[in-house]
Residue frames as qw, qx, qy, qz and C-alpha x, y, z in Angstrom:
[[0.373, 0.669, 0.410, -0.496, -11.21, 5.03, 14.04],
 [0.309, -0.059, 0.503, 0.805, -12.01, 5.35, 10.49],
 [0.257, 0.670, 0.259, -0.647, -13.48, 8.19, 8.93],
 [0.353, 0.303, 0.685, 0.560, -14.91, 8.10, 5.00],
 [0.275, 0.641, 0.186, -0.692, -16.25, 10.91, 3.03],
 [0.540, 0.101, 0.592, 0.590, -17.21, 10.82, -0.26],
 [0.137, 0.551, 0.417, 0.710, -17.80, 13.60, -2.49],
 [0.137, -0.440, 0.109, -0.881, -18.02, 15.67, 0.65],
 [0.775, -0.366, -0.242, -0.455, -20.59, 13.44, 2.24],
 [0.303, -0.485, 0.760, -0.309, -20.21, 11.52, 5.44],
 [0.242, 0.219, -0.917, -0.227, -20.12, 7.83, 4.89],
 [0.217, 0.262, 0.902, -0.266, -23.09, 6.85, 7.32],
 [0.482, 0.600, 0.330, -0.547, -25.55, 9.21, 4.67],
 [0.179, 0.460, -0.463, -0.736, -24.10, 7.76, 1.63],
 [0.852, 0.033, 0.399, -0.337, -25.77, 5.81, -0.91],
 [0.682, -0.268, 0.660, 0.168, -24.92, 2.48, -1.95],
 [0.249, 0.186, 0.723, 0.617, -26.40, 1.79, -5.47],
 [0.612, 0.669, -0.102, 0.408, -26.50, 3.98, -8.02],
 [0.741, -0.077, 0.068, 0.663, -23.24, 5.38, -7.18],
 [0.022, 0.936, -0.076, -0.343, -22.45, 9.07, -7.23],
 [0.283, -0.629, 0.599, 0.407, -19.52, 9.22, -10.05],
 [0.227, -0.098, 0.848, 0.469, -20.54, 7.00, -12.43],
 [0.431, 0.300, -0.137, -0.840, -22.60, 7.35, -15.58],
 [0.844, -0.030, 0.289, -0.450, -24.65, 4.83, -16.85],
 [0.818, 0.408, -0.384, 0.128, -22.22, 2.96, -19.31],
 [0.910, -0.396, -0.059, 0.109, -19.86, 2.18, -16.03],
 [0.515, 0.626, -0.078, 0.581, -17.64, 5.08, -16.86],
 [0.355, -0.485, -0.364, 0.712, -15.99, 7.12, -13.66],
 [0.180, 0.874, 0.285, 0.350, -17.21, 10.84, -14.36],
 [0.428, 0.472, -0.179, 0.750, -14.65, 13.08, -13.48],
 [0.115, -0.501, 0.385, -0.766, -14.08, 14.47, -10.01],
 [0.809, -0.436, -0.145, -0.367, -15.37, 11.76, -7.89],
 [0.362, 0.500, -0.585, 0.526, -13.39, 11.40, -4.66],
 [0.790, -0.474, -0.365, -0.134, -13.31, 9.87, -1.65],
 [0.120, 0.523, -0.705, 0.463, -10.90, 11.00, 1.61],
 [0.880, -0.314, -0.355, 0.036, -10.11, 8.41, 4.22],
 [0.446, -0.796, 0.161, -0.375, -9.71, 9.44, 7.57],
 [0.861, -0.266, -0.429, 0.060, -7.69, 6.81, 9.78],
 [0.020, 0.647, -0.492, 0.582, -6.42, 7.22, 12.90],
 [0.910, -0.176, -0.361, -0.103, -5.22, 4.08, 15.17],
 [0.270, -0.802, 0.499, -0.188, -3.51, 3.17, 18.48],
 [0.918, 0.158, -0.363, -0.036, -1.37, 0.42, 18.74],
 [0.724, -0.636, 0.253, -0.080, 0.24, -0.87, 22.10],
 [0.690, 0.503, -0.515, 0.070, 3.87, -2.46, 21.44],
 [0.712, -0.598, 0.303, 0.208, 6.43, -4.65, 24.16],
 [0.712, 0.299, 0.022, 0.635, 9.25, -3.03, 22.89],
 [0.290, -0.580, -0.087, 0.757, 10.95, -0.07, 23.95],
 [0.599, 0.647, 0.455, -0.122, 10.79, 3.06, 21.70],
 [0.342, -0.637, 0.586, 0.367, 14.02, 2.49, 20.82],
 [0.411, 0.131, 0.867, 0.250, 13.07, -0.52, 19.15],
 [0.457, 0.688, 0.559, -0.076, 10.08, 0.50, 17.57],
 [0.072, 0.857, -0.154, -0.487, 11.91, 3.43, 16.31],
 [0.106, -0.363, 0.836, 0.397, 14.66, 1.11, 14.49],
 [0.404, 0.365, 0.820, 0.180, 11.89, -1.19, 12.84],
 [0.296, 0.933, 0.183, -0.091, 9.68, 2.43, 11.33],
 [0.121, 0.883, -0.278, -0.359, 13.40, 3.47, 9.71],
 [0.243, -0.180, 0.874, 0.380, 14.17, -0.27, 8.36],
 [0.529, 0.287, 0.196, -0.774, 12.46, 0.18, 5.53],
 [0.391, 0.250, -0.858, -0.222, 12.93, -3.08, 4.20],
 [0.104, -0.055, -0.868, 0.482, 11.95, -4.46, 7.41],
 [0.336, 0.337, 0.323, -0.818, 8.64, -2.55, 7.51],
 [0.606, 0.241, -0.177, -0.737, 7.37, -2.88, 4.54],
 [0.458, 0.014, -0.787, -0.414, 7.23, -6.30, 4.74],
 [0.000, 0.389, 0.750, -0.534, 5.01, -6.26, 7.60],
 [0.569, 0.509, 0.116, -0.636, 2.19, -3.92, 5.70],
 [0.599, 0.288, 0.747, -0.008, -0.05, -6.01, 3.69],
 [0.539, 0.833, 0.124, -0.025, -0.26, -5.32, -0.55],
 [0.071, 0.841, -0.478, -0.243, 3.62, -4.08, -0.97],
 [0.927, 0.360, 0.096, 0.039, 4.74, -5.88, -3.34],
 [0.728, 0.224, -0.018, 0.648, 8.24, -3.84, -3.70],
 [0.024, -0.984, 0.172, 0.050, 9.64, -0.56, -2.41],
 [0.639, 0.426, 0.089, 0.634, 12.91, 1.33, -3.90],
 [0.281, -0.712, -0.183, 0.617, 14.38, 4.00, -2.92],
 [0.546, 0.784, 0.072, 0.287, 14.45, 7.20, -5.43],
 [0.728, -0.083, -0.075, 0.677, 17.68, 8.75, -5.38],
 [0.010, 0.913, 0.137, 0.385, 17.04, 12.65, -4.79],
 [0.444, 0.291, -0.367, 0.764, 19.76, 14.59, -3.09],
 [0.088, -0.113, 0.442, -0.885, 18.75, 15.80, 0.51],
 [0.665, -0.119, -0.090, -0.731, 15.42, 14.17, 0.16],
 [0.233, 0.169, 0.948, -0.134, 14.17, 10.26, 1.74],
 [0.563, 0.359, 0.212, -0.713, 12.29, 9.06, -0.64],
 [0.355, -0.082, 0.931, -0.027, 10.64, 5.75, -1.98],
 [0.516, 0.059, -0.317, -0.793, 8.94, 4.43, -4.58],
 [0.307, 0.011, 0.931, -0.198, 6.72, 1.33, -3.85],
 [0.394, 0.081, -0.626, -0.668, 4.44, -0.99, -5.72],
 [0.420, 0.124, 0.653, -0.617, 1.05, -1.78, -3.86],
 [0.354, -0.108, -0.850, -0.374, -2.03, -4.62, -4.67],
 [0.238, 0.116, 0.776, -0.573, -4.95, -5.01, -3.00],
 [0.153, -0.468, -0.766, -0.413, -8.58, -6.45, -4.01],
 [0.098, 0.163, 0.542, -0.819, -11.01, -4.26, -2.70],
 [0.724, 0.331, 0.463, -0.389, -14.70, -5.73, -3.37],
 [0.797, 0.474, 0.373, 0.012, -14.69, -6.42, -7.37],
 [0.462, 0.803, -0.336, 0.169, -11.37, -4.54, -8.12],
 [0.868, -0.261, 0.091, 0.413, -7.89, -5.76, -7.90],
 [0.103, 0.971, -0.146, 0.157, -5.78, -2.32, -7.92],
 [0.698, -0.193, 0.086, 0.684, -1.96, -2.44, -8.33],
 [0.061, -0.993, -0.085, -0.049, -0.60, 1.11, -7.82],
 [0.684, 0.129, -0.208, 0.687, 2.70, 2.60, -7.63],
 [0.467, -0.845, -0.191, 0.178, 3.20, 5.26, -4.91],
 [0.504, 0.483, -0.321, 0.640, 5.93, 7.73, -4.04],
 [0.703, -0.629, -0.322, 0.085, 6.44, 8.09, -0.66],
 [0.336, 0.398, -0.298, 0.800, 8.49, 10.88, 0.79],
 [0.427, -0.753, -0.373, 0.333, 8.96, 11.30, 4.60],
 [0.060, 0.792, 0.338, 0.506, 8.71, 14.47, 5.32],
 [0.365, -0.730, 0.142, -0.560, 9.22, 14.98, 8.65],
 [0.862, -0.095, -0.495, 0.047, 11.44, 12.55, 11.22],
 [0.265, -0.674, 0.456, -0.517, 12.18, 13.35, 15.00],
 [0.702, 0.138, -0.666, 0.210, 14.13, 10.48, 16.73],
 [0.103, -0.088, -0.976, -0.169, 12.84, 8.19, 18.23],
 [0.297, 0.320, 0.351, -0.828, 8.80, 10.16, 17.81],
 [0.507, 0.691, 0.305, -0.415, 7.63, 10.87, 15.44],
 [0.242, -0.177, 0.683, 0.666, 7.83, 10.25, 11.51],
 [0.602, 0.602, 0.149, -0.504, 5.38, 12.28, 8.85],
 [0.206, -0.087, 0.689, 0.689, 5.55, 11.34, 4.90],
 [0.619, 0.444, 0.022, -0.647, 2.94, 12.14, 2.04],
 [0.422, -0.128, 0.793, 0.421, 2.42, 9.93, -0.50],
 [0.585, 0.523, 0.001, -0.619, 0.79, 9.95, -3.87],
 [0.170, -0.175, 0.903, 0.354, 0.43, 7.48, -6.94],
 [0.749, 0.344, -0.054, -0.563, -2.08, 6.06, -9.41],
 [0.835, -0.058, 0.542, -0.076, -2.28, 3.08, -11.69],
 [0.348, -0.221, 0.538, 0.736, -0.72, 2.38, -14.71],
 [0.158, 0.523, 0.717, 0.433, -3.90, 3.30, -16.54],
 [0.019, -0.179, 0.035, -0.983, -4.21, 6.34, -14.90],
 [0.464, -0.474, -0.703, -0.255, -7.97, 4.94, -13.13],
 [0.645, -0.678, -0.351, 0.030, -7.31, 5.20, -10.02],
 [0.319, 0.536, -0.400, 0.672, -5.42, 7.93, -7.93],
 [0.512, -0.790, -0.338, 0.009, -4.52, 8.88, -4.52],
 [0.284, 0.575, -0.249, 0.726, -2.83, 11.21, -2.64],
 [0.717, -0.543, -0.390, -0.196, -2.34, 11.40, 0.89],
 [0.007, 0.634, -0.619, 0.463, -0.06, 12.42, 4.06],
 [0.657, -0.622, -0.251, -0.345, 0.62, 10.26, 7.36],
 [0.134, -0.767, 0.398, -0.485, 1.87, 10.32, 10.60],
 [0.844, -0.368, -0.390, 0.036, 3.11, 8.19, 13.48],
 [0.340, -0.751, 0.174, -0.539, 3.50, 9.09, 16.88],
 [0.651, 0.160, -0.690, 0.274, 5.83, 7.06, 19.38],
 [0.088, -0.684, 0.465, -0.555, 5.66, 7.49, 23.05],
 [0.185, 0.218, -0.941, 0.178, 6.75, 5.57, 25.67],
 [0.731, -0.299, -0.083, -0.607, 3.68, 3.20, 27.82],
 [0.370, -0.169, 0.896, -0.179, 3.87, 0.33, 30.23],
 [0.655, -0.637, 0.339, 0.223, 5.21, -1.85, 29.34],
 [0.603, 0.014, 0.430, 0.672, 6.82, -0.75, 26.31],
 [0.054, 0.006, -0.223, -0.973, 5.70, 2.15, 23.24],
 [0.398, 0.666, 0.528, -0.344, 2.21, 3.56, 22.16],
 [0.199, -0.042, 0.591, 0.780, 2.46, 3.94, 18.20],
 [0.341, 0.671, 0.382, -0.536, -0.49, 6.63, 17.47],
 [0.468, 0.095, 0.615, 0.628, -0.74, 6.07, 13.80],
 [0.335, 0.646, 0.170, -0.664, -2.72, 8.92, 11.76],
 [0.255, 0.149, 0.656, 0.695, -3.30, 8.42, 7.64],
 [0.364, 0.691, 0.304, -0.545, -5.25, 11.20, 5.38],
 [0.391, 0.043, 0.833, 0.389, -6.13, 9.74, 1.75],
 [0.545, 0.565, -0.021, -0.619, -7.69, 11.57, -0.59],
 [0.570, 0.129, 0.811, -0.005, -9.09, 8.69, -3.25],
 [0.184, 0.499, -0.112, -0.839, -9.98, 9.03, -6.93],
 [0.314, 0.324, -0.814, -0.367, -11.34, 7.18, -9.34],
 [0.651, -0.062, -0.711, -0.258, -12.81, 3.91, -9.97],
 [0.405, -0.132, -0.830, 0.359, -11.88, 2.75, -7.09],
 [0.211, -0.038, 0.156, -0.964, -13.80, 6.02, -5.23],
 [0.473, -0.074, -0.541, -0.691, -16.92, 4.50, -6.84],
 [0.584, -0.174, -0.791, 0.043, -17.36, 1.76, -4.67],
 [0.391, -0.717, -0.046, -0.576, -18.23, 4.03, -1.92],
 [0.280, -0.704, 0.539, -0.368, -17.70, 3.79, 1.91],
 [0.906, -0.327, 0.249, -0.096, -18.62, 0.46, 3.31],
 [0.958, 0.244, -0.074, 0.129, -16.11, -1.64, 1.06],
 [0.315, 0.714, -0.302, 0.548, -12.96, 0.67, 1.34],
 [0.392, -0.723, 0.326, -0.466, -13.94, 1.04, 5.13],
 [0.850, -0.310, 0.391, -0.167, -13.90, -2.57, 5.80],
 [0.932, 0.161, -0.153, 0.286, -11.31, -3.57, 3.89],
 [0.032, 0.720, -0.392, 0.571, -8.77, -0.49, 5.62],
 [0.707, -0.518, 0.308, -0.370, -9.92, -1.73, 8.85],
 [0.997, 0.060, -0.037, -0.035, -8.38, -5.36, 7.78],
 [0.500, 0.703, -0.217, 0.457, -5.65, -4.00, 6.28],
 [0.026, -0.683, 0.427, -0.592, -4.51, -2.25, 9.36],
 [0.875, -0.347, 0.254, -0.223, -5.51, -5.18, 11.80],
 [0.929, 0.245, -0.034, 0.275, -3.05, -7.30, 9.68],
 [0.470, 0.535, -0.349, 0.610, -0.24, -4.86, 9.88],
 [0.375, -0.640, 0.455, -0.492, -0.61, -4.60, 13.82],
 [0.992, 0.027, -0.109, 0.061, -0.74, -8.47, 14.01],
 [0.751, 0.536, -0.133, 0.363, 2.32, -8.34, 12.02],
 [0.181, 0.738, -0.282, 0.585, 4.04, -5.72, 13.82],
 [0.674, -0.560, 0.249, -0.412, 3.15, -6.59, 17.33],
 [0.999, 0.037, -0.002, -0.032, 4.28, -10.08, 16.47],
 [0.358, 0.793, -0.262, 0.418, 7.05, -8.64, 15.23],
 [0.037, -0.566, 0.571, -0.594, 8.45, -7.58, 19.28],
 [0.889, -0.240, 0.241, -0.306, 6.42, -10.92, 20.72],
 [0.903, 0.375, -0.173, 0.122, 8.54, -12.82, 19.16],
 [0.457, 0.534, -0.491, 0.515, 11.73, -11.40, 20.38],
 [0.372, -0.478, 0.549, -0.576, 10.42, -11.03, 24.23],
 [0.966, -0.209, -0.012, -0.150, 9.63, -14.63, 24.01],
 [0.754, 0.451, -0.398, 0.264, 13.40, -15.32, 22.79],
 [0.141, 0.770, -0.336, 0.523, 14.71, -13.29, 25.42]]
C-alpha cells in the first residue's frame, strides 16, 4: 500500500494542474512537501537466516534496489552509517541525490530500522525519511514486512501524487523481483 499526501492533503483530493507550490514563472515556493507512506509485504523461499544475511550485505543489497548508483560507508565511531548516491526519472525530472543512511535500530535476524535524509547538489530537491523491515518466519520460508516514511520537498514535491505514486510502486516491484530472484535462484541450484 501506498499512501501520498501533499501539503497535508490526501492524494485522491489533490489537484493535478496548476500545482500547489509553484508560482507562475516555474519557481518551487517554499514549503511545499509531500510525505510518502509505503508499506509492503513480500513473501521470500529462504529462511530468515538468509534473508537476514542479504539486508546486512550491504553491497549485496544495494545492488538489488533500483537508482543506487554507489553506497559508502561513513566512518563514525559506534554509529552504521552510509552514504549513497541515488537517480531516478520521475515524469519530466531526472533527480540524482545523495542520501545518508543510518540504521538505527537492528535486532537479529528481525528487524532493521534506519532514517535517511539527503538532497541534490543544487539544493532543489530534499527528503527525509525513516524505514523499517520486519522479518518473520512463513511457509515456506520469511515474510519481509517492509514499512518507508518520506517526507519530500521540492521540485520534485511539485509533481504531485499520481507520478511519484506510480513510479514508487515500480520501484518497489523491481526490487522484490530482484530480491525474490535473488533466493529462486539458489533453491533452483540446490
Amino acid at each position: 500500500m501506498i499512501q501520498l499526501v501533499c501539503d497535508g492533503t490526501p492524494h485522491d483530493t489533490l489537484p493535478l494542474q496548476p500545482h500547489p507550490g509553484t508560482s507562475g514563472d516555474g519557481k518551487i515556493v517554499a514549503g511545499h512537501t509531500m510525505l510518502l507512506k509505503l508499506a509492503e509485504d513480500l513473501p521470500l523461499s529462504a529462511s530468515i537466516e538468509e534473508v537476514w544475511r542479504l539486508l546486512r550485505d550491504t553491497s549485496r543489497l544495494t545492488s538489488l534496489l533500483p537508482g543506487v548508483d554507489s553506497v559508502a560507508p561513513l566512518q563514525e565511531e559506534g554509529n552504521e552509517a552510509y552514504t549513497a548516491k541515488v537517480s531516478e526519472k520521475i515524469g519530466p525530472f531526472k533527480i540524482t541525490m545523495s542520501l545518508e543512511v543510518r540504521v538505527t535500530e537492528a535486532v537479529e535476524p528481525s528487524l532493521l530500522k534506519a532514517t535517511l535524509k539527503g538532497a541534490d547538489s543544487m539544493g532543489l530537491n530534499r527528503m527525509t525519511g525513516s524505514l523499517q523491515v520486519a522479518l518473520r518466519p512463513a511457509s515456506p520460508g520469511t515474510q519481509m514486512h517492509f514499512e518507508a516514511s518520506v517526507e519530500i520537498l521540492g521540485k520534485l514535491a511539485t509533481l504531485g501524487a499520481v507520478p511519484i505514486r506510480r513510479r514508487t510502486t515500480q520501484v518497489f516491484a523491481e526490487f522484490a523481483k530482484n530480491i525474490q530472484g535473488q533466493f529462486e535462484a539458489r533453491a533452483d541450484s540446490a
